[in-house]
N, C-alpha and C positions, 0 to 999 in steps of 0.2 A: 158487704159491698153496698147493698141497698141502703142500710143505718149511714154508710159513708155520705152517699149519692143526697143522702136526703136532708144531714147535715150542711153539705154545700149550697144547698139548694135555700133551704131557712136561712143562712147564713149571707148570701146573696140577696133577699127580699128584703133581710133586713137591713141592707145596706143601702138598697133603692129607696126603701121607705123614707130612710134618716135623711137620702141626697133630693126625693121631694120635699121633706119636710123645711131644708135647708133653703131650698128654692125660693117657696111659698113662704117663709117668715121675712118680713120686714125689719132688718138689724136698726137701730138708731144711729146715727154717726153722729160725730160730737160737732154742732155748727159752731162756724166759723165764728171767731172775737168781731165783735164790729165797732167797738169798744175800746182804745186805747188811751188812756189817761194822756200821754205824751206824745199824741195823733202820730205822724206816720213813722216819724225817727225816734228808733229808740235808743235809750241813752249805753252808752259803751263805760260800763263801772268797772274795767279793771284797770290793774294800776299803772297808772303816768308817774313815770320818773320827771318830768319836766312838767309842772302844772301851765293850763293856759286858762287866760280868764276868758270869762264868759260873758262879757260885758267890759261896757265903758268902764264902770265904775269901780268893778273888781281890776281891773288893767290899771286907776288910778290906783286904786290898793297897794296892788303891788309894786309900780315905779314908787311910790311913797315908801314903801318898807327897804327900797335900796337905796331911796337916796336921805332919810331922813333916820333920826334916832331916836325918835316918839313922833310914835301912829296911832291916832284915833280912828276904829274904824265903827262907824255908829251905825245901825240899819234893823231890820224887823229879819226874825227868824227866815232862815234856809238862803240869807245871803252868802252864805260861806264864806264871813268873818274868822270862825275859829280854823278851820280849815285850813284856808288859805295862810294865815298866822302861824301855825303848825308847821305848814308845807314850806314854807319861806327858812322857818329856826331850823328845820332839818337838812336842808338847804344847804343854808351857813355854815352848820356843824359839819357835813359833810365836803365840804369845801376848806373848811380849817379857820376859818372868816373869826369863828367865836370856839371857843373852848366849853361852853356849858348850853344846856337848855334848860329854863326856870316855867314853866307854866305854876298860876295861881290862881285862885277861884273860889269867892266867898261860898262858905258850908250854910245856904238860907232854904230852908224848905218850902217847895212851889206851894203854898198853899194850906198845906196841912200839915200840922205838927206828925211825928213817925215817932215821938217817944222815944226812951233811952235805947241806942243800939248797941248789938252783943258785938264781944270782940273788944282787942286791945284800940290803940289809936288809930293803925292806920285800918283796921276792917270798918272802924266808926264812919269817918272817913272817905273809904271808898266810896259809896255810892253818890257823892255828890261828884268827886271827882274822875267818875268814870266816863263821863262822854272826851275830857282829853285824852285819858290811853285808849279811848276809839280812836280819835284822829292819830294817836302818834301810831297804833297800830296798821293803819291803814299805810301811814308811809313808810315805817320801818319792819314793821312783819314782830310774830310775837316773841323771835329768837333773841333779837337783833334789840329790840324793846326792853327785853328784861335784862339784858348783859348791859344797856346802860344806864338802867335803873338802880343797877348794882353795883356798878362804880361810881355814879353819882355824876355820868356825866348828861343827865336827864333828873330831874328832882321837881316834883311835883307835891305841892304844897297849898295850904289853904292862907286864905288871906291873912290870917289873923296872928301866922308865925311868921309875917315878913316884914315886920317893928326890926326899927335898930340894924338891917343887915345893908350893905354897898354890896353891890350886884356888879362887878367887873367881869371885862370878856366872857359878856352871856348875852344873851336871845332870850329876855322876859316878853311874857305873854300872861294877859290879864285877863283872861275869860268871864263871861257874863257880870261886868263892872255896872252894869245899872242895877244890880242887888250890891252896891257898896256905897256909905255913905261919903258925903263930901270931904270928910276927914279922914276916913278911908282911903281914896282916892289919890288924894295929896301926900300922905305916907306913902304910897306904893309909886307915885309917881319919884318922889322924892330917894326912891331906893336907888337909882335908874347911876351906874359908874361909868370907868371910864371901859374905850374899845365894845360898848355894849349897845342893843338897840330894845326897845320897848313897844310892843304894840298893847293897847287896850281895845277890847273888845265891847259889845252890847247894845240893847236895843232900848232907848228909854223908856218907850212906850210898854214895856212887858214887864216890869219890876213888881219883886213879891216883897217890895218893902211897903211900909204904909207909906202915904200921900205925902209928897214935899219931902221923904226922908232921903230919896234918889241924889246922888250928887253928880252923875255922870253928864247932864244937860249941862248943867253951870259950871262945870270942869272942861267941857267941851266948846260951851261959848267962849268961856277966857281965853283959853288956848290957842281958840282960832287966831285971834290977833296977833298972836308969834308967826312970823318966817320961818324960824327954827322947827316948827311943830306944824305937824299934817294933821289936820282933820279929816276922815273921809266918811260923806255921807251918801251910805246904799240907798237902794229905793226897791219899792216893791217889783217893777222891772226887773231886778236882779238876781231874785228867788231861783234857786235851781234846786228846789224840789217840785214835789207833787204840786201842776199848775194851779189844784186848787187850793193850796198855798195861800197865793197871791191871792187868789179870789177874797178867801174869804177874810185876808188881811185888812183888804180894803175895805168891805162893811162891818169888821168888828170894831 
């Protein structure tokens, strides 16, 4: 009974001990962010079935992609050119508007040669053309993505197999066009059939071709002079990424 007594009793001081100890320690609590890249509102990234722009300019984007059947849309990174472009042909397809979706987009390396890649054609391939199945997955989910990749009523291709081909009742998109040359440009424009609409995408100022070899400026000054044909030029205003984005667009 004592051995009992006295076990309670250890058993109890050592419980006090732990609930001063507890007391007297100072926990850290995690201070508050005071810090937000995108100051008080933050941005809502799930998905919109009905895209809205975000701007003037993106607003002209899009009346031009309904009412016209070649869009230029020209502008500096994170204007959601390709995006928007995307958002639009999925759009259409799902509305019954066009029967296909064509996105295309020169294979030019930012920079630095990557050497011969492993894999057949289309693993080659892949990684240049992966920021479009970002965007189409974003608007169609990765189920919904691959069942019409595999019908073929989505076909994503690189610049250089779209020689020779009329693009009827489809929704072409021409991503990062300011790594295609002038003669490039004019082919691909040139694909453009009937019941179909073409948007071309890019930024002039960002091209990883050598000097003078960009064709997209002087494809986009001709054009402007057609009625028939939209040019739309973004501005740094319109960046809807990280606002130092813009920042730092403006002093590079």
């Amino acid at each position: 009974m004592a051995k009992r007594s006295s076990r309670q009793k250890g058993k109890h001081t050592r419980q006090s001990e732990t609930s001063d100890y507890r007391d007297n320690v100072s926990y850290l609590e995690p201070a508050p962010s005071g810090w937000n890249p995108l100051g008080e509102e933050r941005r809502d990234r799930k998905y919109q079935k009905n895209i809205r722009p975000q701007g003037k300019n993106q607003a002209a984007l899009l009346s031009a992609i309904d009412e016209k059947n070649l869009v230029l849309a020209l502008g500096p990174a994170g204007t959601g050119k390709t995006f928007l472009a995307i958002a639009k042909a999925v759009e259409a397809l799902e509305k019954g508007t066009i029967g296909r979706i064509i996105l295309s987009r020169p294979a030019v390396e930012a920079g630095e040669s990557l050497g011969f890649l492993p894999g057949d054609l289309e693993d080659k391939l892949a990684p240049y053309l992966r920021p479009l199945y970002d965007a189409l997955n974003d608007r169609l989910g990765p189920k919904r993505l691959k069942q019409f990749m595999a019908d073929g009523t989505i076909e994503i291709a690189p610049v250089a197999y779209m020689r020779g081909r009329t693009l009827n009742n489809a929704f072409v998109v021409i991503d990062e066009a300011q790594n295609c040359t002038y003669g490039q440009i004019k082919m691909l424009l040139t694909r453009l059939g009937w019941h179909s609409t073409m948007v071309v995408t890019g930024d002039p100022d960002q091209t990883d071709l050598l000097p003078d070899m960009s064709g997209l400026k002087d494809v986009a000054d001709r054009l402007e002079t057609l009625e028939t044909v939209s040019v739309v030029r973004l501005k740094e205003c319109d960046i809807v990424r990280h606002p130092l984005v813009a920042d730092m667009l403006t002093v590079l």
